[in-house]
BABAVO-128843 format. One record per residue (C-alpha): residue number from 1; residue in one letter; x, y, z. Coordinates in steps of 0.25 Angstrom, whole numbers, plus 5000, padded with zeros to 4 digits. Layout:
BEGIN
(site NUM; "a"; (X; Y; Z));
...
This chain:
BEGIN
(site 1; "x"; (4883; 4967; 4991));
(site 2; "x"; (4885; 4953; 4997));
(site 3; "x"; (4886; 4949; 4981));
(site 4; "x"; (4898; 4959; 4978));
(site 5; "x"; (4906; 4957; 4993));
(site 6; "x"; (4904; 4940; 4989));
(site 7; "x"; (4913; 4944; 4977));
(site 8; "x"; (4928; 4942; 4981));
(site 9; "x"; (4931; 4947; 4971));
(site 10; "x"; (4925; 4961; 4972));
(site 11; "x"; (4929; 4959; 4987));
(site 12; "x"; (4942; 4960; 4985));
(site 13; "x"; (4941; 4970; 4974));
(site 14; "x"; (4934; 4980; 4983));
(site 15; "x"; (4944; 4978; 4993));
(site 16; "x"; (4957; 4979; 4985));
(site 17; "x"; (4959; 4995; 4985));
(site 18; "x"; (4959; 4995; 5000));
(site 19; "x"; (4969; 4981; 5000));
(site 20; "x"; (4977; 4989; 4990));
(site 21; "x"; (4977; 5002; 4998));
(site 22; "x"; (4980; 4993; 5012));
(site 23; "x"; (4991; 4986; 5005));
(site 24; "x"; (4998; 4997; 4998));
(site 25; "x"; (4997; 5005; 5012));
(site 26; "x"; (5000; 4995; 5023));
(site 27; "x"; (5003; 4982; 5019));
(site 28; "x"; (5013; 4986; 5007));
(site 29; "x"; (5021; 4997; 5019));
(site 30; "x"; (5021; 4985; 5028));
(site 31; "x"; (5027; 4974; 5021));
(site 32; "x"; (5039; 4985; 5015));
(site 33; "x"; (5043; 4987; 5029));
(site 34; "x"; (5043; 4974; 5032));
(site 35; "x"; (5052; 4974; 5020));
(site 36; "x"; (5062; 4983; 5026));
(site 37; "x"; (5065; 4973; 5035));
(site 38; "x"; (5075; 4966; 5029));
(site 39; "x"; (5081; 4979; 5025));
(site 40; "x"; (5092; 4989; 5030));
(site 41; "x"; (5093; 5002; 5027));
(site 42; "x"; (5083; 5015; 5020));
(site 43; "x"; (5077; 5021; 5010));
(site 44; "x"; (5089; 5030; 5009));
(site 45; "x"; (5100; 5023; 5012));
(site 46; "x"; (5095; 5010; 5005));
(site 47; "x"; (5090; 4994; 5011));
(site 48; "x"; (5101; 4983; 5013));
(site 49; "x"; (5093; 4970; 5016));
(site 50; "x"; (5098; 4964; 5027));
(site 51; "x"; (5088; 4954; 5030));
(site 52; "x"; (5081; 4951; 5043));
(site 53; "x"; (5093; 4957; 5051));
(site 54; "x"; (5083; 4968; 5056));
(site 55; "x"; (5073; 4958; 5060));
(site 56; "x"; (5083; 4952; 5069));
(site 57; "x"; (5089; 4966; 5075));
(site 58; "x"; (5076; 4968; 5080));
(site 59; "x"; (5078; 4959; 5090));
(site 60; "x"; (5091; 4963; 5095));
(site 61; "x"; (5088; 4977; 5093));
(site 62; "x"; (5086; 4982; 5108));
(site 63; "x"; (5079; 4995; 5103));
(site 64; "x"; (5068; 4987; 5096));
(site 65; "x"; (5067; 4979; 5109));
(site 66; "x"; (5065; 4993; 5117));
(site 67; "x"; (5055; 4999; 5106));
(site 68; "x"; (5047; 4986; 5108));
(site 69; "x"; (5046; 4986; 5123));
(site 70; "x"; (5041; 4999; 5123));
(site 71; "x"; (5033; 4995; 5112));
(site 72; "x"; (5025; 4984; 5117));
(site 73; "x"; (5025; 4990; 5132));
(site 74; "x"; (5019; 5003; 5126));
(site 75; "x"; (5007; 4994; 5117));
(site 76; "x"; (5005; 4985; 5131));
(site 77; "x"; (5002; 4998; 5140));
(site 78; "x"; (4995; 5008; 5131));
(site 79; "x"; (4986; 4996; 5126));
(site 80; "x"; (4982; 4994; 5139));
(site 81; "x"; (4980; 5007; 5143));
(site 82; "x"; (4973; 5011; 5130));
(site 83; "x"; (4964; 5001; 5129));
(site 84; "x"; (4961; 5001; 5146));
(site 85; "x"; (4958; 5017; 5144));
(site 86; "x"; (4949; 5014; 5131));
(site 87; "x"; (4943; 5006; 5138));
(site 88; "x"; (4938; 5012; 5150));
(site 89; "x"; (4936; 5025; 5143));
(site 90; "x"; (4926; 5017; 5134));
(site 91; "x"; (4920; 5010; 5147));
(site 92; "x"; (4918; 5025; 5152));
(site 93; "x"; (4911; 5029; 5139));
(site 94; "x"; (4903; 5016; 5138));
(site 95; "x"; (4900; 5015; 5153));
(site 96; "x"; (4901; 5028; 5159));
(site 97; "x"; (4898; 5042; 5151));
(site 98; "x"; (4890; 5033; 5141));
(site 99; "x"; (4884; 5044; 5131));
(site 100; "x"; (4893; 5054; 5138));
(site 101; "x"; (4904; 5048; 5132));
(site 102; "x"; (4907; 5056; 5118));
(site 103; "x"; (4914; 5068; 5125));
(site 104; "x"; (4923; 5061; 5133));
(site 105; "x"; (4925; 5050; 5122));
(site 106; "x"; (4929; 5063; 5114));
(site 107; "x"; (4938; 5068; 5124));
(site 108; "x"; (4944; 5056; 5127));
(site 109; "x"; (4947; 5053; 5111));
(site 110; "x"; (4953; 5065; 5109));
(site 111; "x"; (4969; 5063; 5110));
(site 112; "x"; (4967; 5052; 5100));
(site 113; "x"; (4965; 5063; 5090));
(site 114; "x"; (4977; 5072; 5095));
(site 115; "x"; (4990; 5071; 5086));
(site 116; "x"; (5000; 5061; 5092));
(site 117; "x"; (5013; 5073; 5094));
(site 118; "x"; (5002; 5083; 5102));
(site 119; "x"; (4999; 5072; 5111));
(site 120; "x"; (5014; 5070; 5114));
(site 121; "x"; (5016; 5083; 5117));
(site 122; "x"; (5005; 5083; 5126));
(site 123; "x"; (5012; 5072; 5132));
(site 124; "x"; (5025; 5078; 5133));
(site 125; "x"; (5019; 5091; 5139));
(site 126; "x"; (5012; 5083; 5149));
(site 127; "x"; (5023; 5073; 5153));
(site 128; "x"; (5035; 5086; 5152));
(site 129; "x"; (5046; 5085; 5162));
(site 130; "x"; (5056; 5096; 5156));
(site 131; "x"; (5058; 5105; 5154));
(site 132; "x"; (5045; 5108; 5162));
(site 133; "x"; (5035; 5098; 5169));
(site 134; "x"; (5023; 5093; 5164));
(site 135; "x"; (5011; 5092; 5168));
(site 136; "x"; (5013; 5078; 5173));
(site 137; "x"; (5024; 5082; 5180));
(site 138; "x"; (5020; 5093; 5185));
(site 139; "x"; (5009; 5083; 5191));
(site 140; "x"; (5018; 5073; 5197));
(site 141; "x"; (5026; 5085; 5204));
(site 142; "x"; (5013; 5089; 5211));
(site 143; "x"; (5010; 5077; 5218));
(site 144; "x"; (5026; 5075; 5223));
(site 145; "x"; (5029; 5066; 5212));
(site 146; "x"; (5042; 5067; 5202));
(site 147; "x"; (5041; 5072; 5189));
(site 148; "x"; (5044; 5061; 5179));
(site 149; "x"; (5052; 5063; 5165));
(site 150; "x"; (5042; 5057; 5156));
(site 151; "x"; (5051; 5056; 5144));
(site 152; "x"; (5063; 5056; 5149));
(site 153; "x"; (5061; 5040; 5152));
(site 154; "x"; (5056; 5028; 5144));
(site 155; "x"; (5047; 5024; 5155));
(site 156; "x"; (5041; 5038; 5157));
(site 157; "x"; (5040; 5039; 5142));
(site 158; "x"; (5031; 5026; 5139));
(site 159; "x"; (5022; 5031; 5152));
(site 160; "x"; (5019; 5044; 5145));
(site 161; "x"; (5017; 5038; 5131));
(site 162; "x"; (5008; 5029; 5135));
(site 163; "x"; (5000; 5038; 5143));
(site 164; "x"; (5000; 5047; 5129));
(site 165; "x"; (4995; 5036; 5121));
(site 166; "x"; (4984; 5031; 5132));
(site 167; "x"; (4979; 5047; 5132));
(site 168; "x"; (4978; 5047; 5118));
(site 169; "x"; (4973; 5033; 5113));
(site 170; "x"; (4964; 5030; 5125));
(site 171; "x"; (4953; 5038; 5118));
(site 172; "x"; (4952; 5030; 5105));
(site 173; "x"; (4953; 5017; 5114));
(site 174; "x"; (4941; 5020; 5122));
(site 175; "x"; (4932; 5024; 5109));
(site 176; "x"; (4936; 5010; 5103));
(site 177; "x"; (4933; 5004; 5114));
(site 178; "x"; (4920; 5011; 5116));
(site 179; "x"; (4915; 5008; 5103));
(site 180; "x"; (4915; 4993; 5108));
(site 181; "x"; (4907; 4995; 5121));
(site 182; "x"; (4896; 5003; 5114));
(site 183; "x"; (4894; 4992; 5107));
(site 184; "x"; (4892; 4983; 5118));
(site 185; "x"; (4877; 4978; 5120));
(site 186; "x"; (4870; 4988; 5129));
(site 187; "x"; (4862; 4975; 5134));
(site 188; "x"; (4872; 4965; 5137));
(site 189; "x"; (4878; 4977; 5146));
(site 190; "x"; (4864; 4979; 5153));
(site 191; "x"; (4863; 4963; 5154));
(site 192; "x"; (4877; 4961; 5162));
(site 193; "x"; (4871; 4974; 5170));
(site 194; "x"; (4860; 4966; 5172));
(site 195; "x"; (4867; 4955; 5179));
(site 196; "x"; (4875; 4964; 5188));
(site 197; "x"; (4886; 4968; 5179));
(site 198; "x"; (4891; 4983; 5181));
(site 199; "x"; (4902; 4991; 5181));
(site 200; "x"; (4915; 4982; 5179));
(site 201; "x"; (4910; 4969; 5179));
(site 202; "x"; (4902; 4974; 5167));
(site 203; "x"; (4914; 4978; 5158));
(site 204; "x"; (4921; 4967; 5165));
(site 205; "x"; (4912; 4955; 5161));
(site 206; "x"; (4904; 4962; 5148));
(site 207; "x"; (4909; 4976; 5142));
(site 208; "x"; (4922; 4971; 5142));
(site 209; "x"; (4920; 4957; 5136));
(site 210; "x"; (4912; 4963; 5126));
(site 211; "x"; (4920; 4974; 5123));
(site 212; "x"; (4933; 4966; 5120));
(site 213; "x"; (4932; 4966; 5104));
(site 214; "x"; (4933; 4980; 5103));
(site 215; "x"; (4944; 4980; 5116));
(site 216; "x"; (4952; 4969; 5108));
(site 217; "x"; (4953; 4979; 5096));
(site 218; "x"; (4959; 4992; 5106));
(site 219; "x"; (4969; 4982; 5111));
(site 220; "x"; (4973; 4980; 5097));
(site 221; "x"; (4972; 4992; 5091));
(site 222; "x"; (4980; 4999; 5104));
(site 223; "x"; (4991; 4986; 5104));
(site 224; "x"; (4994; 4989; 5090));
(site 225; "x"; (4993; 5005; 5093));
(site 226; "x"; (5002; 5007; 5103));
(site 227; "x"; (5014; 4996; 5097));
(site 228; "x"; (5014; 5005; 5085));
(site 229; "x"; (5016; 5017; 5093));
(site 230; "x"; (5024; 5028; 5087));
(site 231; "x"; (5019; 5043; 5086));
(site 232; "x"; (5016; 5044; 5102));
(site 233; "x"; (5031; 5041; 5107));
(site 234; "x"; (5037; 5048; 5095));
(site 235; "x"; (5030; 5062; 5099));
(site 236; "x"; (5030; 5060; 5113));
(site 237; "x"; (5044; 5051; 5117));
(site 238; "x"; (5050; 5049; 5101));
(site 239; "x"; (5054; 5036; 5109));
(site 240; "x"; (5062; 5042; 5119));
(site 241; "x"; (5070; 5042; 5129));
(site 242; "x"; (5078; 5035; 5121));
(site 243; "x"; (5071; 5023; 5114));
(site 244; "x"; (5063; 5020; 5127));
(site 245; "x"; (5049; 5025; 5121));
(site 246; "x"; (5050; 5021; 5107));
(site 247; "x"; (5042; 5010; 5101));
(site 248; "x"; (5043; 5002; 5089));
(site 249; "x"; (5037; 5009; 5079));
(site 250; "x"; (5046; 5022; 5083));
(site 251; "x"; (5059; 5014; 5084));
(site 252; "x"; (5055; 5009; 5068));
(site 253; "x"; (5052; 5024; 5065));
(site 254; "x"; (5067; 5027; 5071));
(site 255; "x"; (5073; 5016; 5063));
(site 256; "x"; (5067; 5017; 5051));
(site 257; "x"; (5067; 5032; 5050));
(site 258; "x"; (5077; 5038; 5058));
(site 259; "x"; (5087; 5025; 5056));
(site 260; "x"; (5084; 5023; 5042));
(site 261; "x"; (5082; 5009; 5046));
(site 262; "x"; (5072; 5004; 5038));
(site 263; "x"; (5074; 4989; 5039));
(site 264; "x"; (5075; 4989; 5054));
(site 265; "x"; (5063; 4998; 5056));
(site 266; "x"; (5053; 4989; 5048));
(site 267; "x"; (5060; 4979; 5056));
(site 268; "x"; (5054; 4987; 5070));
(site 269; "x"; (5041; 4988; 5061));
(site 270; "x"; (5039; 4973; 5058));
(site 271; "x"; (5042; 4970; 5074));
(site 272; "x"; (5032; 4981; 5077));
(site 273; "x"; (5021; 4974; 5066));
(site 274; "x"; (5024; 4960; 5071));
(site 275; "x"; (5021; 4964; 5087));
(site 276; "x"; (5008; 4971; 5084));
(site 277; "x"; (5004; 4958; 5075));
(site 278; "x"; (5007; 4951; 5086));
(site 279; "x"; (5000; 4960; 5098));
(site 280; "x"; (4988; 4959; 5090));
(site 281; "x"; (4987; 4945; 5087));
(site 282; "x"; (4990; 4941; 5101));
(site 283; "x"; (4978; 4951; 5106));
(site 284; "x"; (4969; 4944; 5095));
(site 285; "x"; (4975; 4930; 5099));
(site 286; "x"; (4972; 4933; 5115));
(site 287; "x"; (4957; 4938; 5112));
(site 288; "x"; (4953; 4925; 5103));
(site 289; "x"; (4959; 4917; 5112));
(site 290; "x"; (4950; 4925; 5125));
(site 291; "x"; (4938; 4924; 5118));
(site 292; "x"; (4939; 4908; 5115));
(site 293; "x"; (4944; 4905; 5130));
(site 294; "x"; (4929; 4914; 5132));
C-alpha cells in the first residue's frame, strides 16, 4: 500500500475521477458565472459584452448596498446565536444529562430535518397578526403588552427570521459541537477538578481551550451558512416589506431570474463569493495569530 500511494503517478490517477466529477460540477459552473460578468442580457434575449460596467454598478447600486447590510447583520447575529446555543446545549449534554443525553439530542435535532417551507409556515402561524392573532400575539396581549406586526416592518421581519433559523439550526450546532467535547480527555478534566476547577471556571479555563478546534469550524461553517441564506427568507418574508429582508443571494435570484439580468446577477454572486472568502480567511487569520501570541 505505502508502495502504490509513493507512486504520483497512480496517485493522481486514483484521484482524477473525482477531480474530474468536482470540476465538471463546481468549478466549471463557477467560472461561467464569473463569465457573465462582463455580460448583459439572457439566454433568450441574447448577451451584449459590456465589460466591467456591472462591476462598477455594484457600487452605486443602493439596493445591493441594502441586501448587503442585511446580509452581513443577519450572518453577525445568527452566528453568534447559533454557535452560543450549540454550544451550551453541547455543555448541557456533556456536563449535565451525560448518558441521558440521546433523547433530548433527538428532540433537540429535530427541526433540522423539517422541510424549510413547513417551518415558515409555522413561523408565520406563530408570529400572525391579521387577519387573526397569533400565538405570539395572543401572548403579548395577555401580559398588557401591544401586539406587534411581525411582517409588516423590516426590523420585525429580521427578529423573526432569525429566531426561525436559530430554532432550526441550533440543533445541528450543538451535536458538532458535542462531537468535540467527548473527545476531550476525561483525565485532563478530573486533574483541573482536582485543583479546584468546577463549574465555570472549568469550561472557562479547560473545555473551552480545548474545545476551540472544533468551535472554530462551527463559526465557519455557520458565517458561510447564514451569508448564503436564501430558502428561509424566501418562504417566510420572500424579502419583504419591500426589499428590507432580502439578502444577496435572493436579490441575485430576482435579478437573474425574474430580470432576466444575467450579467448583473453573477455580478451580486461574485460580491457574495468574494465576502465569504474574505470572512473565513479573516476567522483563520485571527485564530493563527491567537494561538502564536499563546
Amino acid at each position: 500500500m505505502n508502495r502504490i500511494l509513493g507512486d504520483k503517478r497512480i496517485v493522481v490517477l486514483l484521484l482524477a475521477p473525482a477531480l474530474l466529477v468536482y470540476s465538471v460540477v463546481m468549478l466549471l459552473p463557477v467560472g461561467w458565472s464569473f463569465g457573465y460578468t462582463l455580460f448583459e442580457g439572457n439566454a433568450i434575449n441574447g448577451f451584449e459584452y459590456v465589460g466591467l460596467t456591472n462591476l462598477r454598478e455594484l457600487f452605486i447600486d443602493p439596493d445591493v448596498r441594502d441586501a448587503l447590510w442585511f446580509t452581513v447583520r443577519f450572518a453577525v447575529v445568527l452566528t453568534m446565536v447559533q454557535v452560543a446555543l450549540g454550544y451550551g446545549l453541547a455543555l448541557l449534554y456533556t456536563f449535565v444529562l451525560r448518558r441521558g443525553s440521546s433523547l433530548v439530542r433527538t428532540l433537540v435535532f429535530f427541526p433540522v430535518v423539517l422541510p424549510t417551507v413547513a417551518v415558515a409556515l409555522l413561523f408565520q402561524q406563530l408570529f400572525e397578526s391579521a387577519p387573526q392573532m397569533g400565538p405570539v400575539n395572543q401572548l403579548l396581549d395577555a401580559v398588557g403588552l401591544a401586539p406587534v406586526d411581525w411582517f409588516g416592518s423590516g426590523g420585525a421581519g429580521f427578529v423573526v427570521i432569525v429566531l426561525m433559523e436559530a430554532w432550526r439550526s441550533m440543533g445541528f450546532y450543538a451535536v458538532l459541537l458535542y462531537a468535540g467535547l467527548v473527545d476531550i480527555p476525561e483525565d485532563i478534566l478530573e486533574s483541573a477538578r482536582v485543583d479546584g476547577a468546577t463549574g465555570f471556571k472549568l469550561v472557562r479555563h479547560m473545555v473551552l481551550p480545548l474545545s476551540a478546534p472544533v468551535l472554530l469550524s462551527s463559526i465557519i461553517f455557520s458565517i458561510n451558512g447564514t451569508l448564503k441564506v436564501f430558502d428561509s427568507v424566501l418562504a417566510l418574508t420572500a424579502g419583504g416589506p419591500g426589499n428590507t429582508t432580502t439578502p444577496l443571494t435572493l436579490y441575485m435570484f430576482q435579478t437573474s431570474f425574474t430580470y432576466g439580468q444575467y450579467g448583473y446577477g453573477s455580478a451580486i454572486a461574485l460580491l457574495l463569493s468574494t465576502l465569504c472568502l474574505l470572512v473565513t480567511l479573516a476567522i483563520f487569520r485571527s485564530a493563527r495569530r491567537d494561538r502564536t501570541e499563546a
